[in-house]
C-alpha positions, -999 to 999 in steps of 0.1 A, spaced: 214 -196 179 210 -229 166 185 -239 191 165 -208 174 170 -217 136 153 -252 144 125 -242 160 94 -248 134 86 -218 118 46 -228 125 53 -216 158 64 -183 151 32 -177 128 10 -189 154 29 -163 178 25 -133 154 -9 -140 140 -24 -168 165 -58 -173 146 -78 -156 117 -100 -137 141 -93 -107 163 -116 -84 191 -111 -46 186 -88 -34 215 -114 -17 237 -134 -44 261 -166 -30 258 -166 -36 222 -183 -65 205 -179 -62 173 -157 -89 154 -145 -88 123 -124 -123 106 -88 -111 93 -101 -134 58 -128 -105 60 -104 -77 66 -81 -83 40 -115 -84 16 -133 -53 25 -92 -40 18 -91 -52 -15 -128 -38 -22 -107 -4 -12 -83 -6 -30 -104 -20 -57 -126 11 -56 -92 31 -50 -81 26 -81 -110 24 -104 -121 59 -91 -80 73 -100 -88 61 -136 -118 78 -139 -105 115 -125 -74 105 -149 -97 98 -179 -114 131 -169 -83 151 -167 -70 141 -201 -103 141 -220 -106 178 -205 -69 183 -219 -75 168 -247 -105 191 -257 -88 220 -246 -59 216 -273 -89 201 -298 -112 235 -293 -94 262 -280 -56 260 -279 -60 247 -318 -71 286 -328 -52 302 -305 -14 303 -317 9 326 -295 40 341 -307 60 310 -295 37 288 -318 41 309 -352 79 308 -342 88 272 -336 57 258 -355 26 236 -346 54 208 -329 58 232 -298 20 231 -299 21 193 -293 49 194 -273 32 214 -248 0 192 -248 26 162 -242 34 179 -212 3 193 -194 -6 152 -200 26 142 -173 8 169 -151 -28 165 -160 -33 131 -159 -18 118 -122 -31 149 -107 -68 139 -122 -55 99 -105 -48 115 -76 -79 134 -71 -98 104 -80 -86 82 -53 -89 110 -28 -125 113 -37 -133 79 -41 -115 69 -6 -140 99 8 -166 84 -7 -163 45 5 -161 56 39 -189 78 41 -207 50 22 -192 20 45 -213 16 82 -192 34 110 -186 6 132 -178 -13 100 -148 16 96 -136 17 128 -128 -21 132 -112 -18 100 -94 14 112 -80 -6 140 -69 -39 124 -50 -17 99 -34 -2 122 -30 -37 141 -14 -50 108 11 -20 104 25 -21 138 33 -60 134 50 -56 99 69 -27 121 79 -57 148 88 -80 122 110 -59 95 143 -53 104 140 -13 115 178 -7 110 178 -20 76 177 13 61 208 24 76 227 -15 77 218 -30 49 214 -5 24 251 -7 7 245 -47 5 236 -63 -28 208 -81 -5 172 -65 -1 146 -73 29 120 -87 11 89 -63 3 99 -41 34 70 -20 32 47 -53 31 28 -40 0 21 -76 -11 4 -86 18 -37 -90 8 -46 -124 30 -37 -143 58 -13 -168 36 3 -137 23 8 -128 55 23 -157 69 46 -158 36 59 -126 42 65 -135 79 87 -164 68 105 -146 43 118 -126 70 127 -150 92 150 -168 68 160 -129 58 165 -125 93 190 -157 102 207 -148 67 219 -114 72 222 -114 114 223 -153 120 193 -154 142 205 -131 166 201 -96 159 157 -97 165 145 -129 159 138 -133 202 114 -100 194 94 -102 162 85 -137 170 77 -131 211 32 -136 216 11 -105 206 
């Protein structure tokens, strides 16, 4: 185990990602795509991702909003005459929890349909694969029993999910803040030999 703790973290990274470049899986492929250049076109999702959500949740509350403004405003029901106009606004309160992340969530499914039919196939499909590439070594890094282990302990494996993780450096970060996580809560022993073996 101690042998294991002193080895140079370095090494590990250049196991787990060796360089910033990577071939798609099939050999008769050419294409090649930088992991800098993944992690940008990502952001550009994402990026698009989100500014598309805001829109379908502007449209969903301005539609809301108009609805209470035009029609709902000269339409009192027996509820309204009863309890006053504060049931009215209470109500408008909340159609707005419902209205406004279903309008998010509409927009990011529309504009995630929309970069991809916009982005060049062969452009997608390397991206495709080096997500995928990505998840399954965040999946041989994280602890996979931590859910049902470490859950009751005060400590947390740190950004399980690997949300954080938009570039290389951020990758390598997150590799060696679950190493340390690693020796800290299992001493090196309990999958250290297998997150860290070559890809």
């Amino acid at each position: 185990m101690s042998q294991l703790i002193r080895v140079p973290l370095q090494i590990h990274f250049r196991q787990v990602l060796p360089n910033t470049r990577t071939r798609l899986f099939s050999s008769t492929t050419t294409n090649q795509l930088s992991w800098t250049q993944y992690f940008s076109h990502r952001a550009q999702y994402r990026s698009y991702e989100r500014k598309t959500g805001l829109i379908g949740a502007s449209i969903a509350t301005l539609g809301l909003a108009s609805y209470f403004t035009f029609i709902r405003e000269y339409k009192e029901d027996e509820l309204v005459r009863k309890t006053g106009r504060e049931m009215l606004y209470f109500q408008a309160f909340l159609m707005l929890l419902v209205t406004a992340p279903l309008g998010y969530l509409a927009g990011v499914t529309v504009g995630a349909r929309l970069w991809r039919q916009a982005t060049p196939k062969n452009l997608r499909v390397t991206l495709d694969h080096m997500e995928k590439e990505l998840h399954t070594r965040i999946h041989k890094i994280r602890p996979n029993d931590w859910n049902n282990q470490l859950q009751s302990r005060s400590e947390a494996a740190p950004d399980w999910h690997g949300e954080k993780i938009n570039s290389v450096q951020a990758y390598r970060t997150w590799v060696r803040n679950h190493k340390l996580f690693n020796i800290k809560m299992y001493g090196g022993q309990q999958f250290a030999p297998r997150l860290f073996r070559k890809q």
